[in-house]
C-alpha positions as a Markdown table, in Angstrom:
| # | Residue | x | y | z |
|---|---|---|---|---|
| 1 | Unk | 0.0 | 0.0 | 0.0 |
| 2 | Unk | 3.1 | 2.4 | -0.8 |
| 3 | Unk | 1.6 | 3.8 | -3.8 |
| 4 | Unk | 0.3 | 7.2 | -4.2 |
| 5 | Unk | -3.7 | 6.0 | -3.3 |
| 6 | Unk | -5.2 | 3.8 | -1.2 |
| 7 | Unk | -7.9 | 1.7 | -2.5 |
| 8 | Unk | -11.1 | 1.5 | -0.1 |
| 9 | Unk | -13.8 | -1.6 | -1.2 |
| 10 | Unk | -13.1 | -1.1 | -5.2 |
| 11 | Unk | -12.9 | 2.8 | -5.1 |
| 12 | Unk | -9.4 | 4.9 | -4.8 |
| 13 | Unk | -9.2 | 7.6 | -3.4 |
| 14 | Unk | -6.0 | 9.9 | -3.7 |
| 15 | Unk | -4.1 | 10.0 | -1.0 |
| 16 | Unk | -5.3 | 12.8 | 1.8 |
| 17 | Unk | -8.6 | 13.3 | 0.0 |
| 18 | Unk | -11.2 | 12.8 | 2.5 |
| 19 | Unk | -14.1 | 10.7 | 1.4 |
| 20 | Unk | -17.4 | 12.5 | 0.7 |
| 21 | Unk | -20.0 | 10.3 | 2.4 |
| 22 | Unk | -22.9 | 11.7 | 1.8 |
| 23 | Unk | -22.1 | 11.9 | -2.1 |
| 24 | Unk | -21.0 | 8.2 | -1.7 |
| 25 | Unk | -24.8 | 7.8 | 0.2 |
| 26 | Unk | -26.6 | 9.6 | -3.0 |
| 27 | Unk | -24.7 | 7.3 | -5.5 |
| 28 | Unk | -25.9 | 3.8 | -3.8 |
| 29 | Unk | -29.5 | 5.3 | -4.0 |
| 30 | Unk | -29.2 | 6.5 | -7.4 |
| 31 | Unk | -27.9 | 2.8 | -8.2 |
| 32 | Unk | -31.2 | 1.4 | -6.6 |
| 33 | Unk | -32.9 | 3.1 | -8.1 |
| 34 | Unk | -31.8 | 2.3 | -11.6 |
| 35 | Unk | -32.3 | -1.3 | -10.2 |
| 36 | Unk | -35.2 | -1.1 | -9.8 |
| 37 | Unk | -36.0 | 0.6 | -12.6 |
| 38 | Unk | -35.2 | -2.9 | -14.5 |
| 39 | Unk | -31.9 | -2.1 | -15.2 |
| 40 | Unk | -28.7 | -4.8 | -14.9 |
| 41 | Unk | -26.3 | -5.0 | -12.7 |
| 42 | Unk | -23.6 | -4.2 | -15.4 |
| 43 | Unk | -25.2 | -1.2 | -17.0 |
| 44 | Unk | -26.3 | 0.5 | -13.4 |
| 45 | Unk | -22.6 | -0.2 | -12.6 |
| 46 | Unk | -21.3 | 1.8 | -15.6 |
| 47 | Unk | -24.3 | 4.6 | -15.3 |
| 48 | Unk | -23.3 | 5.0 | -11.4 |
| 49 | Unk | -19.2 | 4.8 | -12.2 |
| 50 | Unk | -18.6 | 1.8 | -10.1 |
| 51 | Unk | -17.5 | -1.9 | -10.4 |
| 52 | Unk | -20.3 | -4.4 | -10.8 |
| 53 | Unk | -19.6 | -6.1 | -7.6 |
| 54 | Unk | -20.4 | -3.2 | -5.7 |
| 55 | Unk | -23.6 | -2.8 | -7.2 |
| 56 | Unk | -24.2 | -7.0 | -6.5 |
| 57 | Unk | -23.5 | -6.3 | -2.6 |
| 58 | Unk | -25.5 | -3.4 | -2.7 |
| 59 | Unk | -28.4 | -5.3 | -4.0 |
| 60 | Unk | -27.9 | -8.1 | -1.7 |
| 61 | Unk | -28.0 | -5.9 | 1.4 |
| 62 | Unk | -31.0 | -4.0 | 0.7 |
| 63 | Unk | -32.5 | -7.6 | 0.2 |
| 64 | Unk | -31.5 | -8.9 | 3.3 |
| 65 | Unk | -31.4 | -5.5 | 5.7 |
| 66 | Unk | -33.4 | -3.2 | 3.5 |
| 67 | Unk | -33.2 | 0.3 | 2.9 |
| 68 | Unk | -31.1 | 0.9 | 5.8 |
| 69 | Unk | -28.4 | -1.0 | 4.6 |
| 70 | Unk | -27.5 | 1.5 | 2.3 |
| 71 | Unk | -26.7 | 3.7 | 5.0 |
| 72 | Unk | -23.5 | 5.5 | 5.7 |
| 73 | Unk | -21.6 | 3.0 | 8.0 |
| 74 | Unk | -18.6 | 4.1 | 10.1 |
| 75 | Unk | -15.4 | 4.4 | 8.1 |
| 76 | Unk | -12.1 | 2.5 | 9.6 |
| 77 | Unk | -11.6 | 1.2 | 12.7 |
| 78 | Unk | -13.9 | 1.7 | 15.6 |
| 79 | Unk | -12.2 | 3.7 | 18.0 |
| 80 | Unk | -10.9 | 2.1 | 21.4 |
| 81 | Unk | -12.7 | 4.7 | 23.5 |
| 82 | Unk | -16.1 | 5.4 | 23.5 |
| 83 | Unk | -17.6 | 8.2 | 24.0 |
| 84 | Unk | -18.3 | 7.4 | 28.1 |
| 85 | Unk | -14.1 | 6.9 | 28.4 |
| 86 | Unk | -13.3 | 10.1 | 26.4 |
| 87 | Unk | -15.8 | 11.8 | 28.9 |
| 88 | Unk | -14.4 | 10.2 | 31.7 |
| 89 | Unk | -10.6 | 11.3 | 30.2 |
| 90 | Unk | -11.5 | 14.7 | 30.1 |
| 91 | Unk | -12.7 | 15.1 | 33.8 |
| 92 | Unk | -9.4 | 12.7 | 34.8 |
| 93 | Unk | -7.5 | 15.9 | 32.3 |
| 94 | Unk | -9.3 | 18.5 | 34.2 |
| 95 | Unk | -8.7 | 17.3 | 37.8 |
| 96 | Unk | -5.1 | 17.7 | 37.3 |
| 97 | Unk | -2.3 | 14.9 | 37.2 |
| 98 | Unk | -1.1 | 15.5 | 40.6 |
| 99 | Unk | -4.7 | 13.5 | 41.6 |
| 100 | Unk | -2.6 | 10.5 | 40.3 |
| 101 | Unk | 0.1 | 11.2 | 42.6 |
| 102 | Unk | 2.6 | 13.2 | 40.1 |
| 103 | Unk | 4.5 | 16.0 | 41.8 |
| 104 | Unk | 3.8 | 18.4 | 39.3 |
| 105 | Unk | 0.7 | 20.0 | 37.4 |
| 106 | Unk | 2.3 | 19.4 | 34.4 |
| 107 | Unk | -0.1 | 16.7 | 32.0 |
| 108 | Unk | 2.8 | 14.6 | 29.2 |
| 109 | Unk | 1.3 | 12.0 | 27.2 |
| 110 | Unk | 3.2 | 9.3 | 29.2 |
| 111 | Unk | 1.1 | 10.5 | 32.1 |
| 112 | Unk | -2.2 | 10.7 | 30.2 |
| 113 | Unk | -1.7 | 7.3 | 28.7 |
| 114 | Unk | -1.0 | 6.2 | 32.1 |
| 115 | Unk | -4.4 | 8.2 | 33.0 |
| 116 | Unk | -6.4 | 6.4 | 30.1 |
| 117 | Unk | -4.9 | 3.1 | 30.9 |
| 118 | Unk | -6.0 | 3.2 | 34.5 |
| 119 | Unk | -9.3 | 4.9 | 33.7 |
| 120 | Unk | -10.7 | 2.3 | 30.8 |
| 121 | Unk | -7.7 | -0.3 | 30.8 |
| 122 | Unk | -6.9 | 0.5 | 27.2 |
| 123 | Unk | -3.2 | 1.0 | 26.5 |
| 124 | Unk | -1.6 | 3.9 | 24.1 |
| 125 | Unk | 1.6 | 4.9 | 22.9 |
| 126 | Unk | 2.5 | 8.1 | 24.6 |
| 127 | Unk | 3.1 | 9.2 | 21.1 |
| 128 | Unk | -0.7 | 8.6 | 19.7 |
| 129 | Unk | -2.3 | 9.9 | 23.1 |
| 130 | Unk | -1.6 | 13.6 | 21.6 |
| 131 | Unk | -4.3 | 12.6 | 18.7 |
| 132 | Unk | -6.8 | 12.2 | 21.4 |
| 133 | Unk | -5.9 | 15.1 | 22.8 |
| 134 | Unk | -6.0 | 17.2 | 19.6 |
| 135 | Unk | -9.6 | 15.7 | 19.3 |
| 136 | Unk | -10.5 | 16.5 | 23.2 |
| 137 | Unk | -9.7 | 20.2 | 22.2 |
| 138 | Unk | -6.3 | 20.3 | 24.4 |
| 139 | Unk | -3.3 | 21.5 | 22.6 |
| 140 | Unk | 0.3 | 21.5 | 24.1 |
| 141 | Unk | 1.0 | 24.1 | 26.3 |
| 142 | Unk | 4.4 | 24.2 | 28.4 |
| 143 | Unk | 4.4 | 26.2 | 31.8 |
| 144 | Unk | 5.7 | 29.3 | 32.0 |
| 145 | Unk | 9.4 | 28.8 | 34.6 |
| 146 | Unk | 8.9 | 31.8 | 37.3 |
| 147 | Unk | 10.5 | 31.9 | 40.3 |
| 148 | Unk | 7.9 | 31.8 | 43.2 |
| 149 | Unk | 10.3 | 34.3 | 45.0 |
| 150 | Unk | 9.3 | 37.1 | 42.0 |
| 151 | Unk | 8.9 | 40.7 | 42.5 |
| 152 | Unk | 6.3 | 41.7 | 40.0 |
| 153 | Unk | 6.2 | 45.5 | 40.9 |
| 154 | Unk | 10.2 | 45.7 | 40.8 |
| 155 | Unk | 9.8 | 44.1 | 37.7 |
| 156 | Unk | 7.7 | 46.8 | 36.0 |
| 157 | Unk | 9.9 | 49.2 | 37.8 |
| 158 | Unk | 13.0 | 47.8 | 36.3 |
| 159 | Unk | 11.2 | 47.4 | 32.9 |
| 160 | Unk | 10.1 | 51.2 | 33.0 |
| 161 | Unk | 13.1 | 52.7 | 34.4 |
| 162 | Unk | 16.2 | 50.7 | 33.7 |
| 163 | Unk | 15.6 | 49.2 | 30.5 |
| 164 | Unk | 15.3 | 51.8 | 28.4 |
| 165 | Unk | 18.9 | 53.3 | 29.6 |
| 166 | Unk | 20.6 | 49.5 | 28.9 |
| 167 | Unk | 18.6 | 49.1 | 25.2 |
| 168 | Unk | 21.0 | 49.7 | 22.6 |
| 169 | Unk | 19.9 | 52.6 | 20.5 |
| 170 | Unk | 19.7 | 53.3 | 16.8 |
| 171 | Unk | 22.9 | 55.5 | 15.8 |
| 172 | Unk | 22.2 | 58.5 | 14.3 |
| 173 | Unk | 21.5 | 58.9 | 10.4 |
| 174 | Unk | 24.9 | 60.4 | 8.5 |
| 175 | Unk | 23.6 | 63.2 | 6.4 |
């Protein structure tokens, strides 16, 4: 699977290009209908731009399952949290990592898989656990470093006063 698309029950897709499922949904109804307009399998499969065997299981489901069948399924894997653990992760998120005994309130995906892993019992690779949290809403955010002894009002002081006497100025334009 190296090449440049990848090749998804008969159809390819270029690689990136997202599928458009609800066009995908309008084509398997426009092929049912042609099917049951009398048409063949072959010539509804050339009308609808597809290969005859898709229009065969197509057929075959609607028989068995009917209409429904034809429905927009779930595309790839099904994902190893459900919607109850991703919940559950985002309180655990919230709550801070130093609830699972970490000195610091600093979240790094080894911590959150080891969050997920106690929470549901699923295991991730700290390296995939920042997809989920991409798709949570959280993005990477590093602390800022201050010293907890910090003078705030000497700093602005020292920023007003002092800096602009260090700060290198422009030299003068020769005329």
């Amino acid at each position: 699977m190296g090449g440049a698309s990848a090749t998804v029950r008969g159809m390819a897709f270029p690689k990136g290009q997202r599928r458009d499922f609800p066009k995908l949904q309008a084509r398997r109804l426009r092929a049912l209908n042609l099917l049951t307009a009398g048409l063949s399998q072959a010539e509804v499969a050339r009308r609808v731009g597809v290969h005859r065997q898709s229009v065969s299981r197509w057929a075959a489901s609607v028989q068995q399952h009917g209409m429904a069948a034809l429905e927009h399924q779930r595309a790839g894997r099904r994902p190893r949290l459900d919607e109850a653990a991703r919940q559950a992760l985002e309180l655990g998120l919230q709550q801070g990592p130093q609830v699972l005994g970490y000195d610091t309130p600093l979240w790094t995906a080894p911590r959150v898989a080891e969050l997920i892993r106690r929470q549901s019992g699923v295991r991730f690779h700290p390296d995939h656990v920042y997809r989920i949290l991409q798709q949570l809403g959280w993005s990477c955010q590093r602390p800022v470093g201050r010293a907890l002894e910090r003078n705030e009002s000497a700093i602005r002081q020292w920023k007003r006063r002092r800096w602009p006497a260090l700060k290198k100025k422009p030299l003068p334009k020769a005329v």
